[in-house]
Structure formats: C-alpha cells, structure tokens
N, C-alpha and C positions, 0 to 999 in steps of 0.2 A: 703953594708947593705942589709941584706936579706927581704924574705916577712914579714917574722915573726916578725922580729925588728923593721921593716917601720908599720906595723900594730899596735903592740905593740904603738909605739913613738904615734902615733893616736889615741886612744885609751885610755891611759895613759893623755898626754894632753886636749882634750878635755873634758872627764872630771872631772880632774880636776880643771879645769878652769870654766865650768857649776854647777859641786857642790860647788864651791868657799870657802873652808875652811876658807879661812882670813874674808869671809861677813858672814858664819856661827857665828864666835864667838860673833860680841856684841851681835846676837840675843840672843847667846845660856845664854849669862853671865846675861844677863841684865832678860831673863825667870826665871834664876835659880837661880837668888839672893838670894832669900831669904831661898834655899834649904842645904840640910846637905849636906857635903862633900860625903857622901856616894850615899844619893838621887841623886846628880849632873852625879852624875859618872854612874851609873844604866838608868838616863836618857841618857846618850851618848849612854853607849852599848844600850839600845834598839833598840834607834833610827837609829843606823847605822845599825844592824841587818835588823830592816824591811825594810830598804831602799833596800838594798842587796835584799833582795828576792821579794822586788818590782820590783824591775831593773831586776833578772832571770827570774820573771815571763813576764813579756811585753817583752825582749829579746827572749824570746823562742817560746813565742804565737803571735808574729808579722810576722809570714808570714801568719797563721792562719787567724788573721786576714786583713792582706792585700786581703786575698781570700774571705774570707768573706763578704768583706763591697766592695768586687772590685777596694781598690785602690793600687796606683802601686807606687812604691819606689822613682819615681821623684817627684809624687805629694806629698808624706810623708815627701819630703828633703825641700821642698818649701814653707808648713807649718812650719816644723820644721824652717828655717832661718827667718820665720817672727815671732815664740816663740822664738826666742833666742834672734835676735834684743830687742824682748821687754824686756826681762828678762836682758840682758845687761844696758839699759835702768834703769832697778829699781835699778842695783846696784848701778848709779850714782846718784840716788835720794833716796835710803834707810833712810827711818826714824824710831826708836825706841822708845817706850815705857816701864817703868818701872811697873813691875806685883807684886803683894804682896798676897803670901798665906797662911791662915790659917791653923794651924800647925795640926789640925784633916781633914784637906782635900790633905796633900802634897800626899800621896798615890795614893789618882786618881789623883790629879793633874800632877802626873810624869807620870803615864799612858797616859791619855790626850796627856800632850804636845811631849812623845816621837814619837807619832804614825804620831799626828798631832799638833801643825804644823812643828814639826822638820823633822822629816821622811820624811811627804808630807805633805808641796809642797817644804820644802826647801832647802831639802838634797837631794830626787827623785822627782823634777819637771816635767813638761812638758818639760823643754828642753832636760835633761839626760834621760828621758824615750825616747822622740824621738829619742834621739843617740843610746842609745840602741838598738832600735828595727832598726835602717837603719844599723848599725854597724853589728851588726846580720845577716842582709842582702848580705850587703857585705862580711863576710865570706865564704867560699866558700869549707873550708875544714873541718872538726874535729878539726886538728892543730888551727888552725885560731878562730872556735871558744871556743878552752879551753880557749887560747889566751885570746879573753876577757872576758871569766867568771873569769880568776885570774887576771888580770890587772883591772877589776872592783872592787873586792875583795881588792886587793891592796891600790887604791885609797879612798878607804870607812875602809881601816885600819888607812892610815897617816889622815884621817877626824877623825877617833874615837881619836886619839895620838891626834890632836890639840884640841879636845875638853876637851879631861881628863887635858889637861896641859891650857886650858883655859886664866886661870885666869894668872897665871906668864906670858905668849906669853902674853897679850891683854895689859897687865902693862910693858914688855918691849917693846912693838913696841909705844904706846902713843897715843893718841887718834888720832894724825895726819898722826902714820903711818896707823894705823889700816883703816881710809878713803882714804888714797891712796891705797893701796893695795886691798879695795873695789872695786874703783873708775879704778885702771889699770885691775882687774879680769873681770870687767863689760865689758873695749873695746876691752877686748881677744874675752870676746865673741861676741860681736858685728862684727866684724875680723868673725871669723866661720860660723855667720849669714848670711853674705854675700856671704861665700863661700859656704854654705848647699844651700842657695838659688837660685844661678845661676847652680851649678852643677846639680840641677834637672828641672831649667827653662829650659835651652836648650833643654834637649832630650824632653820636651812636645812641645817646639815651633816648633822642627823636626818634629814631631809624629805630629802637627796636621795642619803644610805646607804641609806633605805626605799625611795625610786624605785630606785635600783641594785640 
C-alpha cells in the first residue's frame, strides 16, 4: 500500500466517522419536517457546500495560524483528542427536538439552519476542523495535499447523498438502528481521541524532559 493510499484510508475514515452522516440524519429529518421536498434538498446542498469551504479554509490557513498564535502541531493533536473525546461523548447521549415552521418564514429559515446549525457545528465541528488543519499538517507534498482536498470533497458528497435520501435510509434502518449506528460512530471517534491525543502528548513530554 503506498503513501497516497495509507493517506487517503486516513483521511477518508476519520472523517467520516467525525462528520457522522448516520447522527447527521434524525437531526437533519426531524429540522426539516415540516419543509418542502425541494426546501429539504436545497437545505443539504447548502449546508454541505459551506461545510467544504469551511474545512479548505481552516485546512489551508492552519499553519498561518499555528505561527501566529505560536502553537505547534502536538499541542493542536492534544486539544483536538480532548474535542473529539467529547464530541464522541454527545453522540452517545444525542437528544432531539421536533421544530415547526411557518410557511412565510421557511426561506430564512433554510438559510439559517444550512449555515447553522447544520454546516457548523454539525457537519464542520471542532473536531473535523482540527483534522483538518493537523491533516494539512501532515501533508508534506502537493500530492498529499490534493489528496485531502478530494477525499474531503468526497466524504461531504456521500453526506450530501445521505441526506437527499434522508428520509427512506432513516425509515429503513428504524429507529434502533439509526441509535446504534449513532452510538458505534461516537466510539470510532472516541478510538481517534485517544489516538490524536497520545500521538502529540509524547513529543511535548520529550520536548519538555529536553527543556528540563
């Protein structure tokens, strides 16, 4: 298996596992209830659109500001494992609410909720932003990082396809699978948190045994 495809597999997996398309849907179903077929649909594409050029933007301008603010890519991994952890966390404890809109307000109301709260925080978190920007990081080449500007793209296409297709997927999986598959995406990422977090605990406990 080469770089490119070990990369890729990385990249790919995480996140999808961090944007969680199966914990996207009751929210997206149960927001868009009371919305036209077409409204419903218009809210996906948005929302996955701005998610995408949220993620190339923080992807692109993360070393920018790693220099900026002076911090450095272990301490980014360290945070990022203790937002993941937690984010893992809520998908095992997700609670929904039913929203009902006035049919001279659904307009802004599709603006609204594509931008927020679908886009962000719930489709481009704190967590997928932190991968991002370490992912980014670690690229090292051009190759590497088209690499994830299309395997991010990619991943925010099969989100846009689950959400267009919403409503059939959420009625065949049943409400029991729909919280397992919640509930398993939550300790993928929990799994990751621990990994993002020791793989940059170490080189600061070196880095500051060597200053000591």
């Amino acid at each position: 298996m080469n770089t490119y495809t070990e990369f890729a597999l990385v990249v790919f997996t995480s996140f999808l596992t961090l944007i969680n398309p199966f914990g996207i849907l009751p929210v997206y179903l149960t927001m868009t209830a009371e919305l036209s077929p077409k409204a419903r649909r218009w809210t996906a594409i948005r929302a996955n659109a701005v998610a995408y050029l949220v993620l190339l933007l923080f992807a692109f301008t993360g070393q920018f500001l790693f220099g900026f603010f002076g911090i450095s890519v272990d301490s980014f991994r360290v945070v990022g494992g203790i937002i993941f952890f937690m984010l893992g966390m809520d998908m095992l404890q997700a609670r929904l609410s039913r929203i009902r809109v006035p049919k001279n307000e659904v307009k802004a109301y599709v603006g609204d909720i594509s931008i927020t709260p679908l886009a962000i925080p719930m489709i481009t978190g704190p967590g997928s932003i932190t991968n991002a920007i370490v992912l980014m990081e670690d690229a090292h080449s051009f190759g590497l990082k088209a690499v994830l500007v299309l395997v991010m793209a990619g991943v925010l296409g099969l989100n846009l396809l689950g959400l267009l297709f919403a409503a059939p997927l959420s009625k065949w999986l049943g409400e029991t699978g729909n919280n397992v598959m919640m509930r398993l995406m939550g300790l993928i990422v929990m799994v990751i948190a621990v990994e993002f977090f020791f793989s940059g605990l170490g080189p600061l406990i070196r880095r500051f045994m060597a200053v000591s």
